[in-house]
N, C-alpha and C positions, 0 to 999 in steps of 0.2 A: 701890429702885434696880432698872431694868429690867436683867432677866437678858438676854437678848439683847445689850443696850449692852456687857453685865461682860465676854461670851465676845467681842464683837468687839476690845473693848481688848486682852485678851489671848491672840488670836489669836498676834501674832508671837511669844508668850514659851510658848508649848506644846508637849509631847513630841510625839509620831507619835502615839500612843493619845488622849490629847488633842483632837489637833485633829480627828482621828475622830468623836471624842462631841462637839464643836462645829462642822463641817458636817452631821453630822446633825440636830443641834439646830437649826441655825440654817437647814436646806432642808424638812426633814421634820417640826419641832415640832410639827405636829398631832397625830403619830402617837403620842407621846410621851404623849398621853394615854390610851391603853389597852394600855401597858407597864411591865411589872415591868423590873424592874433587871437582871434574868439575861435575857429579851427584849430590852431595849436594847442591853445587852451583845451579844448576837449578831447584829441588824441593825448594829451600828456597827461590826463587828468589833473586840472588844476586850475584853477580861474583866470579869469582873463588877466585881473591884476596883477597877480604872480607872476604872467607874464612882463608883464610891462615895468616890474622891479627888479626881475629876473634879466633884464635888456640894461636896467641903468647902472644893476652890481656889475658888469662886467664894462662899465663905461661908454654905454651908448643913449642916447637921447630917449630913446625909444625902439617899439619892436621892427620898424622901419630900417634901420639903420643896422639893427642887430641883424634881421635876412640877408642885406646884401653885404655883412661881413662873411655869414655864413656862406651865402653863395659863391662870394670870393674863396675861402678855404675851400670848396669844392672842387672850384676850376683848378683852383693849385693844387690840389691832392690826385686830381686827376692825368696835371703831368708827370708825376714823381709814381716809382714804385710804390707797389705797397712793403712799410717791413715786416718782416715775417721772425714775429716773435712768439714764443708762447711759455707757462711756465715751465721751468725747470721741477723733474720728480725723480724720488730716490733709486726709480730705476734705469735715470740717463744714464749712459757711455759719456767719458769724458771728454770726446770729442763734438756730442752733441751737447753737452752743458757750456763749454767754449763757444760756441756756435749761437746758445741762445743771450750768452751774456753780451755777446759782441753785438747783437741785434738791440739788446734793449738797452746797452750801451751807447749807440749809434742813435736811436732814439732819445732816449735824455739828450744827449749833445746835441739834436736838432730842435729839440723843443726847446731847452736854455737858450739857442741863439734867437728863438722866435718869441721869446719873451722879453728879452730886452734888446730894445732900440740904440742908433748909436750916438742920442742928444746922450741920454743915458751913461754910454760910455765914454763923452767929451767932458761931463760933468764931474765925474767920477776923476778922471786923469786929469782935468784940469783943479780938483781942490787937491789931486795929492803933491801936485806938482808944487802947489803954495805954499803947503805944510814946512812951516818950520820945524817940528816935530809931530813923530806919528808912533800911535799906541794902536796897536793890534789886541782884540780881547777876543777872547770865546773859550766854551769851556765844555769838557769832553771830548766825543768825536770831532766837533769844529775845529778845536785846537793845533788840530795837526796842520788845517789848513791856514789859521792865521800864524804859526811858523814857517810854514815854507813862504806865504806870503811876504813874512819881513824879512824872510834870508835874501827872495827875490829883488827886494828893494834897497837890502844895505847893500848887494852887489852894484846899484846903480850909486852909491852913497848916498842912499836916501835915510836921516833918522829916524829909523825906525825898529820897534821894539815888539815884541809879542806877549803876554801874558796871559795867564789861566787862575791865576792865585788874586781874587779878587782886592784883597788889602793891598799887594801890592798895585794893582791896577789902580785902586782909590789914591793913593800916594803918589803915583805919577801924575794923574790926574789935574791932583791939586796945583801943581804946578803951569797945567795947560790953560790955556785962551783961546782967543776966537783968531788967532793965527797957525793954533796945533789942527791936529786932526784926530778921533776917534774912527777905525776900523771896527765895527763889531757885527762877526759872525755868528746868527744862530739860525737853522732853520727853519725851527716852532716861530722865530719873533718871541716867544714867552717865557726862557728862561729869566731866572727870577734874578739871578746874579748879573748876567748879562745887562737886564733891565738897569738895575739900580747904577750900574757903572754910567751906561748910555744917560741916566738921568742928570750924574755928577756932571759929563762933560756936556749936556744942555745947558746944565745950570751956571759952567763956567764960558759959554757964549762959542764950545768949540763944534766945530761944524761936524756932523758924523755922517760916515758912509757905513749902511748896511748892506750884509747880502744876506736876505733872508728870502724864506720861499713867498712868491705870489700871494697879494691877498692883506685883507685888513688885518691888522696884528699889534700889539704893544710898542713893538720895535723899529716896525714901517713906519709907525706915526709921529714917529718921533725924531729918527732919521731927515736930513737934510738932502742926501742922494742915497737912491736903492738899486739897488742890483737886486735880481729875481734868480736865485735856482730850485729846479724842478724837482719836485717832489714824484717817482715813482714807485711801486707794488713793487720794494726790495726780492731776489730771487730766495733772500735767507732773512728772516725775522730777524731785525735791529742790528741788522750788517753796517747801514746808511752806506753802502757801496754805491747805490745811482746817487744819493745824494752828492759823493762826496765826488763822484767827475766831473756835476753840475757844478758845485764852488771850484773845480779844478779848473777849469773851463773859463768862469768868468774871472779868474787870476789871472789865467795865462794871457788871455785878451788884453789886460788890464797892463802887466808885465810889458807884453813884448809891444805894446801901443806907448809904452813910457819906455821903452827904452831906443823906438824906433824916433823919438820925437826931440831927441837930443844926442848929437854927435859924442857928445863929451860923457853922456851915461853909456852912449855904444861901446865907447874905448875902455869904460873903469866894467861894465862887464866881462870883455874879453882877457882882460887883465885879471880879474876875479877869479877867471875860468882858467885861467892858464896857472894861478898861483895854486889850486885845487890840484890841477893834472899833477903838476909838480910835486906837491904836497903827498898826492896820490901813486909816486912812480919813483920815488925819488928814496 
């Protein structure tokens, strides 16, 4: 998992020492290569400790370990272009506001895939696959994506349902076991409503998959499999537009890896599809 992706996800959740050792990491990383720990410590202003907590938040041993991840994202950023984004302002042409979406679009979609692994993704297709039933929850902006999610799954005939109306989310709930599944989308982790659903189905032994962003949070901790999407510096205040390609992203992966993993869900797709066109023309 690229260390760069780990420190921008958890940019918003970091002390002042922190986020210290993650602008400098993330402006200066080259230098990081012919520094000790008590030297970083002092170009980043911050103690040596901080460093050395600053190495284990992002799941490394130590600041050993954390250099030669970084020196690995180096070599690899060195054969890839750079992308060329910057922000959008009210006096773009709408050709270059297209231009910078597509860039930072491009980007979200490279960072989500470098934030999750693909134990990750076997983990994930392997509890949906077992699910006797499956409840999709999220509320707000999320919502859109745990509907298209269950539409994606009832085309494979998979049971599954979507809700945003938490009583009714509690009511199906109740009926679930540790053979159903909870889906639950948020990207804070901290929606309050979200929380308490995710708690009912801990409580009833049912296994939940979240996709929420990188990072300790309510939701991660409690989840039994996580999906990671990327948090970036939306083009339009509270659009969740990168957010929302990020959850589009780990669907779609999610989808076409369960549908490519069963002959018999290939065919009730294509059948799905064909009753749509029909539907749609007819």
């Amino acid at each position: 998992m690229s260390t760069f992706v780990k420190i921008k996800a958890l940019k918003p959740s970091l002390s002042s020492s922190e986020a210290k050792l993650a602008d400098f990491t993330l402006n200066s990383g080259a230098k990081i290569r012919a520094l000790s720990s008590v030297e970083l410590a002092k170009h980043a202003g911050v103690s040596q400790s901080s460093v050395v907590k600053f190495a284990q938040k992002l799941g490394y041993k130590g600041f050993p370990a954390f250099k030669l991840a970084v020196i690995d994202d180096l070599n690899l950023q060195a054969k890839q272009p750079e992308p060329v984004h910057s922000h959008i302002i009210h006096t773009d042409p709408i050709d270059l506001i297209a231009q910078k979406l597509l860039s930072h679009q491009q980007s979200i979609l490279s960072e989500t895939h470098k934030l999750n692994d693909v134990k990750q993704f076997e983990s994930a297709i392997s509890v949906i696959k077992a699910a006797r039933k499956i409840l999709l929850y999220a509320v707000g902006g999320s919502f859109t994506m745990a509907q298209d999610f269950a539409l994606k799954l009832q085309k494979l005939g998979l049971p599954a349902i979507a809700q945003t109306d938490e009583l009714s989310a509690a009511s199906y709930i109740a009926t679930m076991g540790k053979d159903d599944l909870l889906i639950a989308i948020s990207d804070s982790g901290l929606s309050k409503s979200v929380l308490r659903v995710a708690r009912q189905a801990k409580n009833n032994n049912s296994p939940i998959l979240c996709l929420s962003r990188y990072g300790v949070n309510p939701l991660n901790e409690m989840a039994s499999i996580n999906l990671y999407n990327v948090i970036g510096e939306e083009p339009v205040r509270h659009a969740s537009m990168l957010t929302r390609i990020s959850q589009s992203y780990l669907i779609d992966v999610l989808f076409v890896a369960l549908t490519q993993s069963n002959l018999r869900w290939q065919k009730r797709a294509e059948r799905a599809n064909e009753h749509m066109y029909d539907i749609r023309h007819n």
